[in-house]
PDB file of N, CA, C, O and CB in Angstrom:
ATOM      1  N   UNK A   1     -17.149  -2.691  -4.104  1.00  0.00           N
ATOM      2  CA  UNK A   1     -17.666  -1.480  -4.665  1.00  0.00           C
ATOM      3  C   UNK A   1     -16.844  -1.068  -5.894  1.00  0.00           C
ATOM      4  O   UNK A   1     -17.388  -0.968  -6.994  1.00  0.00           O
ATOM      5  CB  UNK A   1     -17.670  -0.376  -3.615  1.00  0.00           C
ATOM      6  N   UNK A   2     -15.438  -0.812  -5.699  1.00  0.00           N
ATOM      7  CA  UNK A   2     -14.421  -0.539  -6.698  1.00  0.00           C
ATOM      8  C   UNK A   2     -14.579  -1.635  -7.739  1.00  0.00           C
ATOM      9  O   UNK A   2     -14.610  -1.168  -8.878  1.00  0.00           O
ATOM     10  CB  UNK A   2     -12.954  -0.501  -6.078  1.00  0.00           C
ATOM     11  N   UNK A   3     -14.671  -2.754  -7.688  1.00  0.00           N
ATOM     12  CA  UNK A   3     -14.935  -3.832  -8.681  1.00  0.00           C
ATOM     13  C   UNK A   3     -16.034  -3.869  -9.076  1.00  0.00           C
ATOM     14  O   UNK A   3     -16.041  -4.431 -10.172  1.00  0.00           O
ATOM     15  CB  UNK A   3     -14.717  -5.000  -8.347  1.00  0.00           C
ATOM     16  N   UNK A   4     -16.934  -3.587  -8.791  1.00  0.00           N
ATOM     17  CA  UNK A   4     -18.276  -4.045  -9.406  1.00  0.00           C
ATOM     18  C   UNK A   4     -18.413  -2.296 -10.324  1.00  0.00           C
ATOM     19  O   UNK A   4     -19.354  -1.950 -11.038  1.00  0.00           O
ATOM     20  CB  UNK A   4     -19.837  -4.582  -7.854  1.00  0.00           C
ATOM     21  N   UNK A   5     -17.508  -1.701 -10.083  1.00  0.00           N
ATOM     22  CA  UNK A   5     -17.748  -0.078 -10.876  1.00  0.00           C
ATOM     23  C   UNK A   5     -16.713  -0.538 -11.907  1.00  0.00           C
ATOM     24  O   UNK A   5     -16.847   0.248 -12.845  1.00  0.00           O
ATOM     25  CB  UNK A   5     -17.255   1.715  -9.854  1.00  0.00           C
ATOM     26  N   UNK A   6     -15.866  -1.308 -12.168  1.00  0.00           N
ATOM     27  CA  UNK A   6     -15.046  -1.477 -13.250  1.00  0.00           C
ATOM     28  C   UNK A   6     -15.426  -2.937 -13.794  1.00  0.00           C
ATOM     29  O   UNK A   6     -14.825  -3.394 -14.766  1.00  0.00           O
ATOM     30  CB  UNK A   6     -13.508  -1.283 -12.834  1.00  0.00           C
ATOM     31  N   UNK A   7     -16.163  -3.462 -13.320  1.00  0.00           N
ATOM     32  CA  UNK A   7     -16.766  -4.566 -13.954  1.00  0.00           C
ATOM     33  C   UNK A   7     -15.538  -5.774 -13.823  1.00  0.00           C
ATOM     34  O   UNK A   7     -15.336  -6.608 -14.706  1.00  0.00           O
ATOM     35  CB  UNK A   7     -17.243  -4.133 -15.600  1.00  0.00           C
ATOM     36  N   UNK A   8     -14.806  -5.691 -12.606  1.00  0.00           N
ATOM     37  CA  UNK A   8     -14.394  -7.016 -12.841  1.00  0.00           C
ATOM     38  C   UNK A   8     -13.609  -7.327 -11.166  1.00  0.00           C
ATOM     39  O   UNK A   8     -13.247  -6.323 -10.551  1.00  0.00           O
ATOM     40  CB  UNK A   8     -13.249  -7.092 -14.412  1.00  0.00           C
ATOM     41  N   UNK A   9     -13.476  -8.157 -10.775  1.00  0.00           N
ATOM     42  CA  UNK A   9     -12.843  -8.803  -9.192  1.00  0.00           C
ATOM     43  C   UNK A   9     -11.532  -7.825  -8.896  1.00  0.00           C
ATOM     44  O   UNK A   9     -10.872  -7.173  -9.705  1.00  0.00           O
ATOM     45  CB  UNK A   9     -12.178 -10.800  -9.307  1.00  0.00           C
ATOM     46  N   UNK A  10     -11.443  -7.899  -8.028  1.00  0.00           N
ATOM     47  CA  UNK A  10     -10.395  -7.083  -6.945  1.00  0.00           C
ATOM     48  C   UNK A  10      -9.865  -7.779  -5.937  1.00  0.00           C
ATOM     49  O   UNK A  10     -10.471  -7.667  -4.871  1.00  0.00           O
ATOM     50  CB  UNK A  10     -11.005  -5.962  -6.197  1.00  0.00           C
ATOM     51  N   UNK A  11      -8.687  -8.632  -5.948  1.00  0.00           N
ATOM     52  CA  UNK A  11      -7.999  -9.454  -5.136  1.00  0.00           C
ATOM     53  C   UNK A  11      -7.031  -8.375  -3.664  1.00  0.00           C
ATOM     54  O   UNK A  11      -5.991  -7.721  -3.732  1.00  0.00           O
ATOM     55  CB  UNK A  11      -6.915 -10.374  -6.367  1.00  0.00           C
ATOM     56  N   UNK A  12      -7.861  -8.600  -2.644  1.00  0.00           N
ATOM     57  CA  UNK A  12      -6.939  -8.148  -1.626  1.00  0.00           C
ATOM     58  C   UNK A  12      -5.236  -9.233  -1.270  1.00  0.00           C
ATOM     59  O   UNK A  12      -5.272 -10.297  -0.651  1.00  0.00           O
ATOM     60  CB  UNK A  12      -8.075  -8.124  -0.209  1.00  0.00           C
ATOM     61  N   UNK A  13      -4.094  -8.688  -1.764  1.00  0.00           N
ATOM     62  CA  UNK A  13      -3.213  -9.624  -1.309  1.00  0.00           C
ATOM     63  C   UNK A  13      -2.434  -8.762   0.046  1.00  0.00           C
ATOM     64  O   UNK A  13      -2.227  -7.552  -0.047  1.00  0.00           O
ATOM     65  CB  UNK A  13      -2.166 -10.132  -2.650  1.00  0.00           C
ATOM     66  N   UNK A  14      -2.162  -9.312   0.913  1.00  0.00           N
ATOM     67  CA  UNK A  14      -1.082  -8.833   2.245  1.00  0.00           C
ATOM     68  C   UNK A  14       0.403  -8.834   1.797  1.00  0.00           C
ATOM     69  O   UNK A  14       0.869  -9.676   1.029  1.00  0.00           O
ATOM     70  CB  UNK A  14      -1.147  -9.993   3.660  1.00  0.00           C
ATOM     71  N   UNK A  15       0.769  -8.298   2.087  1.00  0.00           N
ATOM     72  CA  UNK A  15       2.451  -7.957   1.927  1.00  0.00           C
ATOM     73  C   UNK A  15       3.140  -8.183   3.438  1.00  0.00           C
ATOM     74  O   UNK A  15       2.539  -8.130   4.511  1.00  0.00           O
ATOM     75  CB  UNK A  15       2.756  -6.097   1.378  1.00  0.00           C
ATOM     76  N   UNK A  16       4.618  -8.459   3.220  1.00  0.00           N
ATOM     77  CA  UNK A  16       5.033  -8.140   4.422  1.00  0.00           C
ATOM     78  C   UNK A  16       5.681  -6.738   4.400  1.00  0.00           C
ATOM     79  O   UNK A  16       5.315  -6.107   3.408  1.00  0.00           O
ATOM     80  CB  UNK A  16       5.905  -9.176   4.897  1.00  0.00           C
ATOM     81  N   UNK A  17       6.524  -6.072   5.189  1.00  0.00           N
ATOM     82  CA  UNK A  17       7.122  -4.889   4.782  1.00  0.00           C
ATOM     83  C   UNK A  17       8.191  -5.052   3.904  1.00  0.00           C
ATOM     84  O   UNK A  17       8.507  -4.180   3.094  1.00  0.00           O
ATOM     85  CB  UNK A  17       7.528  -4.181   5.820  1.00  0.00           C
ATOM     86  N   UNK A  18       8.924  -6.412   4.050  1.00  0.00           N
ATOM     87  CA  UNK A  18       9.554  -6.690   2.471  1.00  0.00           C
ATOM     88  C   UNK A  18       9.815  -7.134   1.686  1.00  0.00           C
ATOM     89  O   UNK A  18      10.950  -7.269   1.229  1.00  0.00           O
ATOM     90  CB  UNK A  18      10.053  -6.655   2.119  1.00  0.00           C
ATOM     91  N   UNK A  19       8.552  -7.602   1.181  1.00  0.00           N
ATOM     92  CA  UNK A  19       7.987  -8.053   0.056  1.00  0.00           C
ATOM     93  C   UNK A  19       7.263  -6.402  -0.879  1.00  0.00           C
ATOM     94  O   UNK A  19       7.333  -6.286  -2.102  1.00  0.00           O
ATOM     95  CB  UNK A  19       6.730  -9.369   0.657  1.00  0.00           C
ATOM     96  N   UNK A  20       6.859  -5.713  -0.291  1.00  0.00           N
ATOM     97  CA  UNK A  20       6.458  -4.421  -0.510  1.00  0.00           C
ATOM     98  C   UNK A  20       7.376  -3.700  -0.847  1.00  0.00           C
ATOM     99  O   UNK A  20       7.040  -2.835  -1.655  1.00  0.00           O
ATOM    100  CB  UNK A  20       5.896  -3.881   0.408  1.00  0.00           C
ATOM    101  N   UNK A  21       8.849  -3.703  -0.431  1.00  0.00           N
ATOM    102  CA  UNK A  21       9.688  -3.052  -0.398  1.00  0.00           C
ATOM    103  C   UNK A  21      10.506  -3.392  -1.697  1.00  0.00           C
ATOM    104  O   UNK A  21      11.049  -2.592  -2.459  1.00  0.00           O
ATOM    105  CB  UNK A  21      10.208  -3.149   0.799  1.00  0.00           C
ATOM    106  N   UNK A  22      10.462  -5.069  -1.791  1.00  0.00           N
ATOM    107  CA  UNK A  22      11.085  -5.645  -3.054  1.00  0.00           C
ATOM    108  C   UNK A  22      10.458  -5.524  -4.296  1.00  0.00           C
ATOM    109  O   UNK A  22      11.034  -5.516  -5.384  1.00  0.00           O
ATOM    110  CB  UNK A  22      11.273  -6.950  -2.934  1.00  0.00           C
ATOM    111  N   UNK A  23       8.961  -5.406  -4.048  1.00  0.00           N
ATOM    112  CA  UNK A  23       8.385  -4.945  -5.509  1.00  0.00           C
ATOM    113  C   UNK A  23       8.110  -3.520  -5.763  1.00  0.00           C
ATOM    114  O   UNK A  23       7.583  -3.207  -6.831  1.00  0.00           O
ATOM    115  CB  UNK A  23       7.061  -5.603  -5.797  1.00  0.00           C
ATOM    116  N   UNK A  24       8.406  -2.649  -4.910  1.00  0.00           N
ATOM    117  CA  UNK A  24       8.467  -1.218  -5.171  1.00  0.00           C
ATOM    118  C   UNK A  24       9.926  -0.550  -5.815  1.00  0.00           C
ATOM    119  O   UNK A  24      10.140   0.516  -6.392  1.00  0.00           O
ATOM    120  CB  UNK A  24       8.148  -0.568  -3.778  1.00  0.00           C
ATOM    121  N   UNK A  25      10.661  -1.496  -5.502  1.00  0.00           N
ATOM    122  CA  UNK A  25      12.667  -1.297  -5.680  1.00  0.00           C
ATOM    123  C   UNK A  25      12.456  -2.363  -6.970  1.00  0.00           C
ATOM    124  O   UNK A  25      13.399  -2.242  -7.752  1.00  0.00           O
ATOM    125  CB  UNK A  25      14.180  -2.137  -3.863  1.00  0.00           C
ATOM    126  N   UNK A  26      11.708  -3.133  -7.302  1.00  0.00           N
ATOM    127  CA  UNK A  26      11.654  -3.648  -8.998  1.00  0.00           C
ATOM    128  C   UNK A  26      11.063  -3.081  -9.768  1.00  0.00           C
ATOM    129  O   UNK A  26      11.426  -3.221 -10.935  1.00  0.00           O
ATOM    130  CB  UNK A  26      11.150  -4.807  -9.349  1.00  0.00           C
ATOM    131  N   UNK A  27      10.034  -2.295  -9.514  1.00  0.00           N
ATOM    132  CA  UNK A  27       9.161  -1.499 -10.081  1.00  0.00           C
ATOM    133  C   UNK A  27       9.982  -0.177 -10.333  1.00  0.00           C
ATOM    134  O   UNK A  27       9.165   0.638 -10.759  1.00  0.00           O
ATOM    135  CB  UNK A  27       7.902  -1.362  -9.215  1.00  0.00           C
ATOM    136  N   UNK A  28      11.215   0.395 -10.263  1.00  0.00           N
ATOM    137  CA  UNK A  28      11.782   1.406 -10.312  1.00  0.00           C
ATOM    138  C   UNK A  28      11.538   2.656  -9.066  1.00  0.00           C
ATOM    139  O   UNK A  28      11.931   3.810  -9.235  1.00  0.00           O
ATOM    140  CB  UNK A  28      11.465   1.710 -11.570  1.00  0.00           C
ATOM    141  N   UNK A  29      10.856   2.208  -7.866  1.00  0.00           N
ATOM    142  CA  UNK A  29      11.607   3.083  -6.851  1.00  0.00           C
ATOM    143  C   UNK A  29      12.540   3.223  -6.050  1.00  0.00           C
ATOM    144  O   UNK A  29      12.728   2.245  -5.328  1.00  0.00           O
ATOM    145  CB  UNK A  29      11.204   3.303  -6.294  1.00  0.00           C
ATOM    146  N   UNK A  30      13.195   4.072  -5.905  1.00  0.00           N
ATOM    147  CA  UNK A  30      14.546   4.399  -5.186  1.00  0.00           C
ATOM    148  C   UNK A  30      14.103   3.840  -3.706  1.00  0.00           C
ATOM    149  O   UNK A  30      13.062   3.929  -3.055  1.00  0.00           O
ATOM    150  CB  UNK A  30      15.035   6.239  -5.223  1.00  0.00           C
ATOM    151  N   UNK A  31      16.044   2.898  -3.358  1.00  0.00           N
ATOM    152  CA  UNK A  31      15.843   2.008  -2.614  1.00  0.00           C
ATOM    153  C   UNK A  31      15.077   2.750  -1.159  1.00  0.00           C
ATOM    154  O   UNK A  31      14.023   2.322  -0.688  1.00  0.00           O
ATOM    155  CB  UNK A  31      17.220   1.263  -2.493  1.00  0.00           C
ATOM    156  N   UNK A  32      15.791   3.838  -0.635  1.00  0.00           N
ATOM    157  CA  UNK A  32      15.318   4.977   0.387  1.00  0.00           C
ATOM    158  C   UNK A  32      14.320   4.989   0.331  1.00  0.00           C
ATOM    159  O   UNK A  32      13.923   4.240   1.224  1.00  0.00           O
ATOM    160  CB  UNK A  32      15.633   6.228   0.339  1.00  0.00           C
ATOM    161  N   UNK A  33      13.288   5.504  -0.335  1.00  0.00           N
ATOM    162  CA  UNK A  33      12.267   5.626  -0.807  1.00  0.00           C
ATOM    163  C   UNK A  33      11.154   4.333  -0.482  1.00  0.00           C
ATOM    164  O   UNK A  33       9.977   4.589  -0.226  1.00  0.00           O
ATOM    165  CB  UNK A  33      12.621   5.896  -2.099  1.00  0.00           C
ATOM    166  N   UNK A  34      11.626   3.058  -0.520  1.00  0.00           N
ATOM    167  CA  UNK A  34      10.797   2.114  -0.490  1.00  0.00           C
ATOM    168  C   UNK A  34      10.847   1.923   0.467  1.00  0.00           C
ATOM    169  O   UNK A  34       9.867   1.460   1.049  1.00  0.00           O
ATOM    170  CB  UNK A  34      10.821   1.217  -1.111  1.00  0.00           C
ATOM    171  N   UNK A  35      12.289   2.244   1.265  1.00  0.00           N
ATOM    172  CA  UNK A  35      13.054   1.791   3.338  1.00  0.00           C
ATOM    173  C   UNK A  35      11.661   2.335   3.824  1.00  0.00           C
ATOM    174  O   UNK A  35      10.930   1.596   4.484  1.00  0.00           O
ATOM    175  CB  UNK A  35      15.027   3.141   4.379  1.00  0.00           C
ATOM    176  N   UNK A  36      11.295   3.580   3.514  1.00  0.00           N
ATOM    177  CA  UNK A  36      10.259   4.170   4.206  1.00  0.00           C
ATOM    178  C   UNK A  36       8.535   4.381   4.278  1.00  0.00           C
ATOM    179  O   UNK A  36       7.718   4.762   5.116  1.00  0.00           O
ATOM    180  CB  UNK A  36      10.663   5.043   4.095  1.00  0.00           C
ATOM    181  N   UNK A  37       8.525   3.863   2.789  1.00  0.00           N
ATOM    182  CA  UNK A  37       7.317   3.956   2.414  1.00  0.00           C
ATOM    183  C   UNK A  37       5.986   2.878   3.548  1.00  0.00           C
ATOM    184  O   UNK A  37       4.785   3.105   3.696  1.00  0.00           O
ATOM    185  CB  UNK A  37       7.525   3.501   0.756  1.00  0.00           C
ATOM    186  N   UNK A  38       6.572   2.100   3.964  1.00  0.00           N
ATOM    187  CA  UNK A  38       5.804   0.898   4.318  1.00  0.00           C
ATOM    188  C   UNK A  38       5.414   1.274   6.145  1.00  0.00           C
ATOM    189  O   UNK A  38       4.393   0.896   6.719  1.00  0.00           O
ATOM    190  CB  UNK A  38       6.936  -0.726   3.973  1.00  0.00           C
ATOM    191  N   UNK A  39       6.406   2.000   6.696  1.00  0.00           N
ATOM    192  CA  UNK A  39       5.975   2.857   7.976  1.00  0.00           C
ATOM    193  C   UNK A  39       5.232   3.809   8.145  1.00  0.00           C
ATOM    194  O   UNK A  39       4.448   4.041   9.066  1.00  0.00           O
ATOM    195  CB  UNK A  39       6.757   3.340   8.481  1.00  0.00           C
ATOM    196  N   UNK A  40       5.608   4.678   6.763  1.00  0.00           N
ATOM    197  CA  UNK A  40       4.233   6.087   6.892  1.00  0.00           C
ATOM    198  C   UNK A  40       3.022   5.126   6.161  1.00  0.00           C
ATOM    199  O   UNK A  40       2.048   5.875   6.090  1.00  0.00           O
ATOM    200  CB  UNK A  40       4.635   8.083   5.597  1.00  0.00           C
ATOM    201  N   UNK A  41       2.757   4.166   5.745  1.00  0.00           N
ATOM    202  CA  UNK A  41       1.763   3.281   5.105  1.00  0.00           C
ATOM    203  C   UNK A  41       0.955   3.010   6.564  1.00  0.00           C
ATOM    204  O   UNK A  41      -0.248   3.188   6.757  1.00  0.00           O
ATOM    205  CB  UNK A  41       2.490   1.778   4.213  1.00  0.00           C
ATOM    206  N   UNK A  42       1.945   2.535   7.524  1.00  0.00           N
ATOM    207  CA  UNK A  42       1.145   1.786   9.095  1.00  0.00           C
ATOM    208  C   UNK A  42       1.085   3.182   9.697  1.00  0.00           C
ATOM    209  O   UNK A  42       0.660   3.349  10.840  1.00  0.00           O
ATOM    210  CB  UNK A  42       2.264   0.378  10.338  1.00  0.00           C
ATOM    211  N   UNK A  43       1.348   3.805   9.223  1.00  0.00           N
ATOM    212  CA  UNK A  43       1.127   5.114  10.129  1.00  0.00           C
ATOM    213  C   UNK A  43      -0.014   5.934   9.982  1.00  0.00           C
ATOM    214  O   UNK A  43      -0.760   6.348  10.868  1.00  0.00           O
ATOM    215  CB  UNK A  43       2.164   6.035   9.959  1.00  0.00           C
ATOM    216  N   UNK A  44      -0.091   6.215   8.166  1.00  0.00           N
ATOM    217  CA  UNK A  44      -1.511   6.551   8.337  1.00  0.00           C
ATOM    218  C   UNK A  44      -2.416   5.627   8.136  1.00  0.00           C
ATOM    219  O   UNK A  44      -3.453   5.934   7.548  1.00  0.00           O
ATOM    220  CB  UNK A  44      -1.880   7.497   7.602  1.00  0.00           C
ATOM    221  N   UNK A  45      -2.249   4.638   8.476  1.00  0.00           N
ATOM    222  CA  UNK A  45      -3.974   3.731   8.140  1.00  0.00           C
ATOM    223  C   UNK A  45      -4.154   3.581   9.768  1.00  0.00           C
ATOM    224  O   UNK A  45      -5.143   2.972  10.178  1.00  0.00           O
ATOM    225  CB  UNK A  45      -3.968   1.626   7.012  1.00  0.00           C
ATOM    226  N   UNK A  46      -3.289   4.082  10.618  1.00  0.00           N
ATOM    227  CA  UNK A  46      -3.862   4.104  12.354  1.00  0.00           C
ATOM    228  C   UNK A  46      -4.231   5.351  12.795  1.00  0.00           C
ATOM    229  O   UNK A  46      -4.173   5.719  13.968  1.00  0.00           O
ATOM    230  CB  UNK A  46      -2.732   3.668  13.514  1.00  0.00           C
ATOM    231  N   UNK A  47      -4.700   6.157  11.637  1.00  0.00           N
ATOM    232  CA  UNK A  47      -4.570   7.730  12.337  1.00  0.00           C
ATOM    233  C   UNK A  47      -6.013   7.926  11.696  1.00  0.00           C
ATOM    234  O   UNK A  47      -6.335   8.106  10.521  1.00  0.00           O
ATOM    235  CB  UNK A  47      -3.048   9.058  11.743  1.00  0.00           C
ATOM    236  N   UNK A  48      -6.962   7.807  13.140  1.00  0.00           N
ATOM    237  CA  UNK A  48      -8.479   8.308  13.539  1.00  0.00           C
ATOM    238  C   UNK A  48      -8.706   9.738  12.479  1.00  0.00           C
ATOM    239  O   UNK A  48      -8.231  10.873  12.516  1.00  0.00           O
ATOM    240  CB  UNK A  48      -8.575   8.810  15.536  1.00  0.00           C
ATOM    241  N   UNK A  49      -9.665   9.052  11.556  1.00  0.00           N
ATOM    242  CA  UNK A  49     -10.657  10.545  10.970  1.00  0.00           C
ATOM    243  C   UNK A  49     -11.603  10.612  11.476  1.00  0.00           C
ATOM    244  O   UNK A  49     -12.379   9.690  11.729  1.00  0.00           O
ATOM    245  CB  UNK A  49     -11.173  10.742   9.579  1.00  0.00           C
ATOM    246  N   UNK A  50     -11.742  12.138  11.803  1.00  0.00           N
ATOM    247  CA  UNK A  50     -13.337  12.575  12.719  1.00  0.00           C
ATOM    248  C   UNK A  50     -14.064  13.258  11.635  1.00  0.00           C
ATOM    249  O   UNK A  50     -13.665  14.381  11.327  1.00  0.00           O
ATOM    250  CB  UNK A  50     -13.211  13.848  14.275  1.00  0.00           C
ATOM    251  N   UNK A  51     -15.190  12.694  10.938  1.00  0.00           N
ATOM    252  CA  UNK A  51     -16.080  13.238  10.211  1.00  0.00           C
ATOM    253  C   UNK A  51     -16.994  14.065  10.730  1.00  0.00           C
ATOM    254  O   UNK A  51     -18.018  13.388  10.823  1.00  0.00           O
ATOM    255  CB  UNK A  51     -16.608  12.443   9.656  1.00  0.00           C
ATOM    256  N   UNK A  52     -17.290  15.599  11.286  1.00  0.00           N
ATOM    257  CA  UNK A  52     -18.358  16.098  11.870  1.00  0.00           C
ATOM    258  C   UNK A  52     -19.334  16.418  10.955  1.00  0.00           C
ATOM    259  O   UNK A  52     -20.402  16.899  11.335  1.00  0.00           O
ATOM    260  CB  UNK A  52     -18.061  17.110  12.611  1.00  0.00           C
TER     261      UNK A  52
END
């Protein structure tokens, strides 16, 4: 959907938690910052939305 609205492919790649961690701390985020990012990441993609 997102690709075909920008007119071009969208590669899903998997990360591990640190590999995610190593390109977020190269990319200029603070190391803390990256320690944690990847748990509240699994945290909210398991947390049920109820659309009524």
């Amino acid at each position: 959907m997102v690709g075909k609205a920008i007119g071009r492919a969208i590669q899903h790649i998997s990360l591990s938690d640190e590999e995610l961690k190593a390109g977020m701390v190269q990319a200029g985020m603070p190391e803390d910052y990256a320690d944690m990012l990847p748990n509240w990441i699994k945290r909210y993609l398991k947390t049920e939305v109820k659309i009524e």
